[in-house]
C-alpha positions as CSV (number, residue, x, y, z in Angstrom):
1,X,20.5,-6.9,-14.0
2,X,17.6,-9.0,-14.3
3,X,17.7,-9.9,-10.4
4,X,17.9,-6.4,-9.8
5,X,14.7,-5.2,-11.7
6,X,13.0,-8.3,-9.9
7,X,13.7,-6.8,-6.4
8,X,12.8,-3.5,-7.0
9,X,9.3,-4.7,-8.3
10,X,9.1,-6.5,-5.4
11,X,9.5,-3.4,-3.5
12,X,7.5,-1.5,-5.4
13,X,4.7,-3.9,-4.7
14,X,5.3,-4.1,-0.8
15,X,5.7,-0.3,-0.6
16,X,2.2,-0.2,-2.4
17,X,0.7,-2.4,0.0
18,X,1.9,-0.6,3.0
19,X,0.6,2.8,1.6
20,X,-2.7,0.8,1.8
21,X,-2.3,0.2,5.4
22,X,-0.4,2.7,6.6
23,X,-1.4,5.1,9.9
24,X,0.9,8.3,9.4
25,X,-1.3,11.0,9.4
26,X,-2.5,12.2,13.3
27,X,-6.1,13.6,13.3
28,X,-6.0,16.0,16.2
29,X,-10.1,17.1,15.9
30,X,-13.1,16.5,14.0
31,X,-12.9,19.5,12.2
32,X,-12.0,20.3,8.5
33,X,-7.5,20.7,8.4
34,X,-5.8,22.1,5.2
35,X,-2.9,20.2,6.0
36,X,-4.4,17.0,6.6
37,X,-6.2,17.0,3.3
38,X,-2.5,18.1,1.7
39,X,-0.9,14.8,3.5
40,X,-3.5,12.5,2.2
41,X,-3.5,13.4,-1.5
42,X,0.3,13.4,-1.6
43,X,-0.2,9.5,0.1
44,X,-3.1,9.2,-2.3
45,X,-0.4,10.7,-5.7
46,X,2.2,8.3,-4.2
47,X,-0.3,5.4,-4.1
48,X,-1.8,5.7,-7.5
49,X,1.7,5.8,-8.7
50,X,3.0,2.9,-7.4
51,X,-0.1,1.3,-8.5
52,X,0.4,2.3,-12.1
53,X,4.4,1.0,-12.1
54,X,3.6,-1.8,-11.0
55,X,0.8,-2.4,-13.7
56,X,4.0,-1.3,-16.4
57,X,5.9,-3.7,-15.3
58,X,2.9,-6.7,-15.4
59,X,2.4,-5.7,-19.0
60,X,5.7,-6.1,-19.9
61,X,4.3,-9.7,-20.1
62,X,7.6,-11.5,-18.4
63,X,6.1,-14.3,-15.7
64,X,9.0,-13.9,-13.6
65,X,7.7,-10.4,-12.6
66,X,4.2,-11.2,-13.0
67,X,5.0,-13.5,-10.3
68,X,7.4,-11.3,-8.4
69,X,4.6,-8.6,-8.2
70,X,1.7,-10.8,-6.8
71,X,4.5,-12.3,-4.2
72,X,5.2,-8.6,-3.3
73,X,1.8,-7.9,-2.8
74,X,1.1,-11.1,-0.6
75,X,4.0,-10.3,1.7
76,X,3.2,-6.6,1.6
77,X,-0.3,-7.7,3.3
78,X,1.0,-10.1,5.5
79,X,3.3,-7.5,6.8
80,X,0.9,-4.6,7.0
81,X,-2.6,-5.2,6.8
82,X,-3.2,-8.7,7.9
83,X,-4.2,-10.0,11.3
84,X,-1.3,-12.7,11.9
85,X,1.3,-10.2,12.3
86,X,-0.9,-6.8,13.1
87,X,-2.2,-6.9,16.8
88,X,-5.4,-4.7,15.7
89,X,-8.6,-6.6,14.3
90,X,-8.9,-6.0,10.8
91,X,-12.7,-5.6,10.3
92,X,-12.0,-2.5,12.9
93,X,-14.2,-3.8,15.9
94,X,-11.8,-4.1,18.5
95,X,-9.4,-1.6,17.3
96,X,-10.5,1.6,15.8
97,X,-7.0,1.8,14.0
98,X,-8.3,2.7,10.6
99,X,-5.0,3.6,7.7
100,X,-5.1,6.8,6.5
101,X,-6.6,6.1,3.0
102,X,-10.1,4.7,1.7
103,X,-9.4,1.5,-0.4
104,X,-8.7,1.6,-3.7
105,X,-11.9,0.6,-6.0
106,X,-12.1,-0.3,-10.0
């Protein structure tokens, strides 16, 4: 059971980091949409929470998830927003392939 809990906060943590980096939402025009402001705050609701579950399970104050949860994150962002696997530049100057959300800030 333990094993199990480990791998789903794995997941957790790699689904958070993709919802960092992830390019769902299509912007059509320049101008104001209703329904692209909808999509983003329900990616923005499903960010934040997977942010906070993963912070629950860190302050449960077992090192084997501790460490599960920063190894989730680190393959999360070599999978999805880092340059050895992405073919876009990540500073945006080749490729204007920004993710749909700003970054999170503290």
């Amino acid at each position: 059971m333990y094993v199990l809990a480990l791998i789903a906060v794995f997941l957790l943590a790699v689904l958070y980091e993709w919802c960092n980096h992830c390019r769902l939402i299509k912007r059509a025009s320049r101008s104001p949409n209703v329904a692209v402001g909808l999509a983003r705050t329900a990616l923005h609701a499903i960010r934040v929470g997977l942010m906070y579950l993963t912070m629950l399970a860190v302050m449960s104050f077992n090192v084997g998830v501790l460490i599960v949860v920063i190894l989730g994150h680190a393959v999360g962002f070599l999978l999805f927003g880092s340059a050895a696997v992405n073919e876009s530049d990540v500073n945006g100057v080749t490729g204007e392939k920004r993710p749909d959300l700003p970054p999170v800030g503290c």
